[in-house]
N, C-alpha and C positions, 0 to 999 in steps of 0.2 A: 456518444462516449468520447470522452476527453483522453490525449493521453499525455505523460507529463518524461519528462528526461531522468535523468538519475540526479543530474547537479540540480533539476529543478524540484526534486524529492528531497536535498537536503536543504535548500531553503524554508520547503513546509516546512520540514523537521523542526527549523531554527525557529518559525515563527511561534509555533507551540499552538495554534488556533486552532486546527484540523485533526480532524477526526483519520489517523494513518493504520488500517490494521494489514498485518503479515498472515497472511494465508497460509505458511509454509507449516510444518508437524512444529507441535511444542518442543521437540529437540531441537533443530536446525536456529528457532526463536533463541531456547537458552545459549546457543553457541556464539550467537551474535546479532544483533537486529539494527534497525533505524532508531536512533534517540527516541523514545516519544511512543513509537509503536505497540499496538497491544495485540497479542495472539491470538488471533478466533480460526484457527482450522474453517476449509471452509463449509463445513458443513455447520457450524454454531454460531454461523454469526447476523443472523437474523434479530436473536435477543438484542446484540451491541447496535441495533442500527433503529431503534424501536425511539419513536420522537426525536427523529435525527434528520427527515426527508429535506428540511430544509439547507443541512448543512452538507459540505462539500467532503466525501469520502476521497482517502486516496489507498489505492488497494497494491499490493506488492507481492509476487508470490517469487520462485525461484528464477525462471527464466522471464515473464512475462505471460505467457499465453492463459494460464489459471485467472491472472486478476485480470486480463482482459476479456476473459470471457465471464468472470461475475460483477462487472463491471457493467458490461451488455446489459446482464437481468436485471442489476438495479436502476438503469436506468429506465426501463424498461416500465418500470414499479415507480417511478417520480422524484428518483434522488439523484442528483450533482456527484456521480463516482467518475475519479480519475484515474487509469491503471499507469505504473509506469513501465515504461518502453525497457526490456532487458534486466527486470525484474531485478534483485537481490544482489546477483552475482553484477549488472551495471555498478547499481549502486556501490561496491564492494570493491571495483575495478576503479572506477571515478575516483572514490577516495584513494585509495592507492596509490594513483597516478599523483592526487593533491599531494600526499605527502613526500613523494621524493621529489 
């Protein structure tokens, strides 16, 4: 299992190629998310990953420890998942910083 930064989470973002989902409750998602990202709570999202093994998952949950530990199982299972390192709140902190 691969793990990726939060500035290196908004480059996937930018490139648009990657398959990004938020692990976090559909509220937290509507309040704010990653460009690009789609919500699969993590217990639904086995359907979103169905003829995907070959491409590269990047998973995000609030702090981190969620999408690295569903990370573990799909790689487990033959798919290319990346969690990122400090979850949501990095990414959210990262940008923050960019902007001032």
């Amino acid at each position: 299992m691969e793990t990726i930064s939060a500035r290196e989470l908004e480059r996937y973002a930018r490139e648009g190629s990657y398959l990004i989902i938020d692990l976090r409750s559909e509220e937290d998602y509507r309040k704010d998310h990653v460009r690009g990202a789609i919500n699969v709570p993590r217990g639904k999202f086995r359907a979103e990953l169905s003829g995907r093994r070959g491409d590269t998952v990047i998973l995000y949950c609030d702090r981190g420890a969620l999408s690295m530990s569903v990370s573990r199982e799909l790689e487990k299972q033959g798919y290319h998942a990346k969690s990122v390192v400090g979850g949501f709140r990095a990414y959210r902190e990262q940008r923050k910083a960019r902007i001032l």
